[in-house]
C-alpha positions in Angstrom: 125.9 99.2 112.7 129.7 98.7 113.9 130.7 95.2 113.7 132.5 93.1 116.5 136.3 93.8 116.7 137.2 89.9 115.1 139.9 90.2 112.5 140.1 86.4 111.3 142.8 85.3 108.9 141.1 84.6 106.1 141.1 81.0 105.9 139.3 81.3 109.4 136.8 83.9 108.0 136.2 80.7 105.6 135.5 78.5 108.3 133.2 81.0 109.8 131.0 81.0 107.3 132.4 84.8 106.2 132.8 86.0 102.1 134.9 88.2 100.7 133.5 91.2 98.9 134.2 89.7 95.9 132.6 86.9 96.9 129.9 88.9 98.6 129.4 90.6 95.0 128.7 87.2 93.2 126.5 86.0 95.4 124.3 88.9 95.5 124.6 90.3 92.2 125.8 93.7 93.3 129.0 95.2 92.5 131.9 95.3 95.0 131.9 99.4 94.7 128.2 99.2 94.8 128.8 97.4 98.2 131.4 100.0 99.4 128.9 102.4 98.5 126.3 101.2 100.3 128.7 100.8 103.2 129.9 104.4 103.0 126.3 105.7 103.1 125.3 103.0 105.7 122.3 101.0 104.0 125.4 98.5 104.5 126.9 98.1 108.1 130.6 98.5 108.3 132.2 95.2 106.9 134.2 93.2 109.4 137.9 92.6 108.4 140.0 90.2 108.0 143.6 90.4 109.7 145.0 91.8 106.4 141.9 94.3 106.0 140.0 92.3 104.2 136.4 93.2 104.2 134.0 90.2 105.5 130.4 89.2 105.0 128.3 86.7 106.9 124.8 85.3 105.0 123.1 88.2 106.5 124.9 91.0 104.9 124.6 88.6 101.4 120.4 88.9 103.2 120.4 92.7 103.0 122.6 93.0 100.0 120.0 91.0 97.6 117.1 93.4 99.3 118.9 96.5 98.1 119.3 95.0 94.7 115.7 94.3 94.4 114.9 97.6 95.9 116.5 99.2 93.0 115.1 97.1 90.4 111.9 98.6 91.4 112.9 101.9 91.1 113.5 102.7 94.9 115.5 106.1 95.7 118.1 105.0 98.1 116.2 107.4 101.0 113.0 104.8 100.0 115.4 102.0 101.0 117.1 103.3 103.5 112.8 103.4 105.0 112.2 100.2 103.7 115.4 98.7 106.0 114.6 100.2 108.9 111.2 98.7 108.4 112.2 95.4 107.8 115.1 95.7 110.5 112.1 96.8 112.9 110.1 93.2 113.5 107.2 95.4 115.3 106.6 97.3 112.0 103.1 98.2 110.9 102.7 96.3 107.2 100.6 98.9 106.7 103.7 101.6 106.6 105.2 99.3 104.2 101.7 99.4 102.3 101.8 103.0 101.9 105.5 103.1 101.0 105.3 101.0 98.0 101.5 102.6 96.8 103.8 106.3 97.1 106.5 104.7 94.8 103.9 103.1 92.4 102.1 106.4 92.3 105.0 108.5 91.6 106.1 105.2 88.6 102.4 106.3 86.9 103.6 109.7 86.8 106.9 109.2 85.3 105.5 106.7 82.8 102.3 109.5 82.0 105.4 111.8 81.6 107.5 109.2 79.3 104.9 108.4 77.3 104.5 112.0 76.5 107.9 112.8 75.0 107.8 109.4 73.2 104.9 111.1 71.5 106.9 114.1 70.7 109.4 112.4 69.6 107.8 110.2 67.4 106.0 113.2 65.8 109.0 115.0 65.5 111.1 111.9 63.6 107.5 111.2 61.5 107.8 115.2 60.2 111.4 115.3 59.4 112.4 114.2 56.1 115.5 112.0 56.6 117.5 112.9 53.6 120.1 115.2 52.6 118.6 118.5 53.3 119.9 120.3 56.2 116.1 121.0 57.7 115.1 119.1 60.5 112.2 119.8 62.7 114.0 117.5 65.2 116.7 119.9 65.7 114.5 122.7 65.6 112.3 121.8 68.1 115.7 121.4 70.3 116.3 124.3 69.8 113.3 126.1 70.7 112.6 127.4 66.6 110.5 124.8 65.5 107.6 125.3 63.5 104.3 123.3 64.1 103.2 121.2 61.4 100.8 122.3 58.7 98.9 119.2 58.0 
């Protein structure tokens, strides 16, 4: 997504209605590496630049920027949102791609949690079987470690 060749001084980038990553960064609540990031891997077009090399960002980039963020909130991989741009990029887009997108991700969030949930459980059984005191047994560590015994009770 190359960018046309303006390089603005900055105070005419201002005028233009064009931030500054930093400025880019507060607005959206993503990081100014986070935005080179996303640039390098191209969920970000290739900033514009400023006479002195200065990246630039018009409301639309600040647009994408806050979809990303939310993206990731929700737990998408960046392939999921690198889909999930293209699709909203694409204005002839089937909702119902968009639909099966987000049902995939919520399915595969069930599993993780089913999977969480299950080594909260171990955990808690192991902390509720080890002793806590001065004694250098600990079921805890023994389970880590592939020795542990299984409770008697």
């Amino acid at each position: 997504m190359p960018r046309p060749a303006l390089r603005p001084e900055a105070a005419d980038a201002r005028a233009l209605g064009l931030h500054t990553i930093g400025e880019a960064a507060l607005a959206s609540a993503v990081t100014a590496k986070m935005i080179r990031h996303y640039e390098s891997i191209g969920l970000m077009p290739t900033a514009g630049r400023t006479f002195a090399g200065y990246r630039l960002y018009a409301e639309s980039d600040l647009h994408r920027l806050r979809f990303i963020k939310r993206a990731r909130t929700l737990g998408f991989s960046i392939k999921e949102i690198e889909q999930l741009l293209s699709l909203w990029d694409d204005r002839q887009r089937a909702s119902s791609e968009v639909k099966q997108l987000a049902l995939q991700h919520a399915r595969a969030l069930e599993q993780k949690i089913r999977e969480m949930e299950s080594m909260r459980a171990t955990l808690t059984d192991l902390a509720r079987r080890c002793h806590g005191d001065n004694h250098p047994d600990c079921p805890i560590l023994e389970d880590l470690a592939g020795t542990s015994r299984k409770a008697t009770n």
